[in-house]
N, C-alpha and C positions, 0 to 999 in steps of 0.2 A: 504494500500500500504506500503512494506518495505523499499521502495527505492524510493528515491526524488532525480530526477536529473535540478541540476539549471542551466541555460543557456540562448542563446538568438540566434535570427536568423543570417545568415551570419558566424557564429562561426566554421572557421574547428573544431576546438577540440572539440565543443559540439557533433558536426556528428560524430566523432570518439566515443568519451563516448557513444551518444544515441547507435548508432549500439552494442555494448561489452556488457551495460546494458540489451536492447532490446536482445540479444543471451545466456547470462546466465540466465537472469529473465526469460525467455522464457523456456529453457533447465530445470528448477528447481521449475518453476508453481509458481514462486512470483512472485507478484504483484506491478505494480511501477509506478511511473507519471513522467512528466514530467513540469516545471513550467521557462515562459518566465521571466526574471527578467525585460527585459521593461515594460513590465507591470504593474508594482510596482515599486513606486521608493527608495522605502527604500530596498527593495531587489536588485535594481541596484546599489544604494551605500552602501550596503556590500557587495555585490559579485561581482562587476563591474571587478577587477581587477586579482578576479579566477576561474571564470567560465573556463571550466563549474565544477560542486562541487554537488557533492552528498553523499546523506546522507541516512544512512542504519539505520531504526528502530528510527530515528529522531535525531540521532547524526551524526554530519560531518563523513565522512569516506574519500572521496580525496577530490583535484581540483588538475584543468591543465587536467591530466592525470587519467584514469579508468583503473588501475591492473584487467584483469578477475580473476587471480587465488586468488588474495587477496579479489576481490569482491565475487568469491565464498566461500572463506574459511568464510568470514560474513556472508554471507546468511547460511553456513550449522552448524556453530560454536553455540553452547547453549551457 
């Protein structure tokens, strides 16, 4: 998976990111997950307060907010 999006239930902004994610990773046949940081709680206390935040090829790329066209320029940029 290129893309990791971190988040948690009840979150507009995570719904927003998932959908943008879900439509470009979709449109460009990569690959991506999705991970609750309740779940874990060392992922809830670092990303507690930017979720949602995802991470392209395993470095951070946003939080708060999912740019599609900067999210694609990552996925198509070598």
């Amino acid at each position: 998976m290129r893309v990791t999006l971190y988040g948690k239930p009840g979150c507009h902004l995570c719904d927003d990111a998932r959908a943008i994610v879900e439509q470009v990773c979709g449109e460009l046949g990569v690959g991506w997950t999705e991970i609750d940081i309740t779940q874990d709680p060392a992922l809830f206390e670092q990303y507690g307060e930017q979720i949602p935040v995802t991470f392209v090829d395993g470095r951070q790329h946003d939080f708060w907010r999912v740019d599609p066209l900067r999210l694609r320029k990552a996925l198509t940029t070598q």
